[in-house]
C-alpha positions in Angstrom: 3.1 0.0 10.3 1.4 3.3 8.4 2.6 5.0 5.8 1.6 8.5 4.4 2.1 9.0 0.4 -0.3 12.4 0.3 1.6 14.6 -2.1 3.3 12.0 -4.0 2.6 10.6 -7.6 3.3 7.7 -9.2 5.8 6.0 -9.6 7.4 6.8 -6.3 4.3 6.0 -4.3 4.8 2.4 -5.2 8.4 2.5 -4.6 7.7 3.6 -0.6 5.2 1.0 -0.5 7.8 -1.6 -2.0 10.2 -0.7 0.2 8.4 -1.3 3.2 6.7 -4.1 2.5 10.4 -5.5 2.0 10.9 -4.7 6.1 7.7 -6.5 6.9 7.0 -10.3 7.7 4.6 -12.8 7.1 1.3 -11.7 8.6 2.6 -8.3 9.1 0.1 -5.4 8.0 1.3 -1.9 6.5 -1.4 0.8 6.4 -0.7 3.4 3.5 -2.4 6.5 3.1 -3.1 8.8 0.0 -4.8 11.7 -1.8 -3.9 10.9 -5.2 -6.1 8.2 -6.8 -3.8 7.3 -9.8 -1.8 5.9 -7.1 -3.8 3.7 -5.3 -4.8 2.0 -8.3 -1.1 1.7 -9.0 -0.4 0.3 -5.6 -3.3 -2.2 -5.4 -1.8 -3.5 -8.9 1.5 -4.0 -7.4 0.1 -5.8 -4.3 -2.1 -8.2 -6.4 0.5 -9.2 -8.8 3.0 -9.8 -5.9 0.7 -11.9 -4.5 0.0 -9.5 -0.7 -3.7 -9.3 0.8 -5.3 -6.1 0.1 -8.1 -4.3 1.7 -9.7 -0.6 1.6 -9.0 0.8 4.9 -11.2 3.4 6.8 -10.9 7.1 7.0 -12.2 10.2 7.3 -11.1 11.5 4.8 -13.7 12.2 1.1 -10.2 13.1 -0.9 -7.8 10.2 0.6 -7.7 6.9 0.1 -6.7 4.3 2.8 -5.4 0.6 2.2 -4.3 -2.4 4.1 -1.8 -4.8 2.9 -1.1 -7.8 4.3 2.3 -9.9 4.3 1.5 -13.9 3.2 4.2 -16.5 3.5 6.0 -16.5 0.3 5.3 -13.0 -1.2 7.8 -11.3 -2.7 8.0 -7.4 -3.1 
Protein backbone atom coordinates (compact mmCIF):
# COMPACT_ATOMS: atom_id res chain seq x y z
CA UNK A 1 0.00 0.00 0.00
CA UNK A 2 1.23 3.88 -0.71
CA UNK A 3 0.18 6.70 0.80
CA UNK A 4 0.71 10.40 -0.26
CA UNK A 5 0.83 13.08 2.86
CA UNK A 6 2.42 16.09 0.44
CA UNK A 7 0.62 19.15 1.69
CA UNK A 8 -0.16 17.93 5.07
CA UNK A 9 1.48 18.92 8.53
CA UNK A 10 1.73 17.37 11.52
CA UNK A 11 -0.20 16.04 13.45
CA UNK A 12 -2.56 14.75 10.83
CA UNK A 13 0.23 13.16 8.81
CA UNK A 14 0.71 10.66 11.53
CA UNK A 15 -2.89 10.18 12.07
CA UNK A 16 -3.20 8.88 8.03
CA UNK A 17 -0.26 6.81 8.63
CA UNK A 18 -1.92 5.44 11.97
CA UNK A 19 -4.83 4.69 10.41
CA UNK A 20 -3.54 2.59 7.78
CA UNK A 21 -1.19 0.87 9.41
CA UNK A 22 -4.31 -0.26 11.54
CA UNK A 23 -5.78 -1.97 7.97
CA UNK A 24 -2.43 -3.68 7.39
CA UNK A 25 -1.14 -7.24 8.65
CA UNK A 26 1.81 -8.71 9.82
CA UNK A 27 4.52 -8.47 7.14
CA UNK A 28 2.40 -6.07 5.26
CA UNK A 29 4.38 -2.87 3.84
CA UNK A 30 2.82 0.71 3.55
CA UNK A 31 4.84 3.25 1.40
CA UNK A 32 4.18 6.99 2.57
CA UNK A 33 5.15 9.84 0.80
CA UNK A 34 5.93 13.49 1.85
CA UNK A 35 7.33 17.02 1.27
CA UNK A 36 7.27 18.25 4.68
CA UNK A 37 10.24 17.15 6.75
CA UNK A 38 8.77 17.91 10.29
CA UNK A 39 6.62 15.09 9.40
CA UNK A 40 8.73 12.44 8.63
CA UNK A 41 10.55 12.83 11.58
CA UNK A 42 7.26 12.71 13.39
CA UNK A 43 6.18 9.56 11.59
CA UNK A 44 9.54 7.59 11.98
CA UNK A 45 8.94 8.44 15.86
CA UNK A 46 5.63 6.93 15.87
CA UNK A 47 6.81 3.76 13.92
CA UNK A 48 9.80 3.23 16.29
CA UNK A 49 7.92 3.58 19.43
CA UNK A 50 5.16 1.20 18.15
CA UNK A 51 7.59 -1.14 17.46
CA UNK A 52 7.04 -1.25 12.98
CA UNK A 53 10.22 -1.70 10.70
CA UNK A 54 11.22 1.39 9.09
CA UNK A 55 13.20 2.13 6.08
CA UNK A 56 14.02 5.43 3.71
CA UNK A 57 12.38 4.65 0.54
CA UNK A 58 13.61 5.83 -2.95
CA UNK A 59 12.53 8.71 -5.00
CA UNK A 60 13.06 11.13 -7.23
CA UNK A 61 12.19 13.64 -5.64
CA UNK A 62 15.19 16.46 -3.72
CA UNK A 63 12.01 18.13 -1.69
CA UNK A 64 10.09 14.67 -0.69
CA UNK A 65 10.74 12.20 1.48
CA UNK A 66 9.80 8.48 1.02
CA UNK A 67 9.48 5.78 3.80
CA UNK A 68 8.74 2.12 4.13
CA UNK A 69 7.03 0.64 7.10
CA UNK A 70 6.76 -2.67 7.77
CA UNK A 71 3.91 -4.59 9.85
CA UNK A 72 5.73 -7.17 12.63
CA UNK A 73 3.72 -9.70 14.57
CA UNK A 74 2.56 -7.99 17.53
CA UNK A 75 2.78 -4.28 16.72
CA UNK A 76 0.26 -2.15 17.64
CA UNK A 77 -0.62 1.25 15.98
Amino acid sequence: MEIDVSDTVCPQTVLIVKRCLEELESGDELTVVGDYPPAERSIRRSCYKHGYDISTASTDSETEFALRIRVNEGTEP
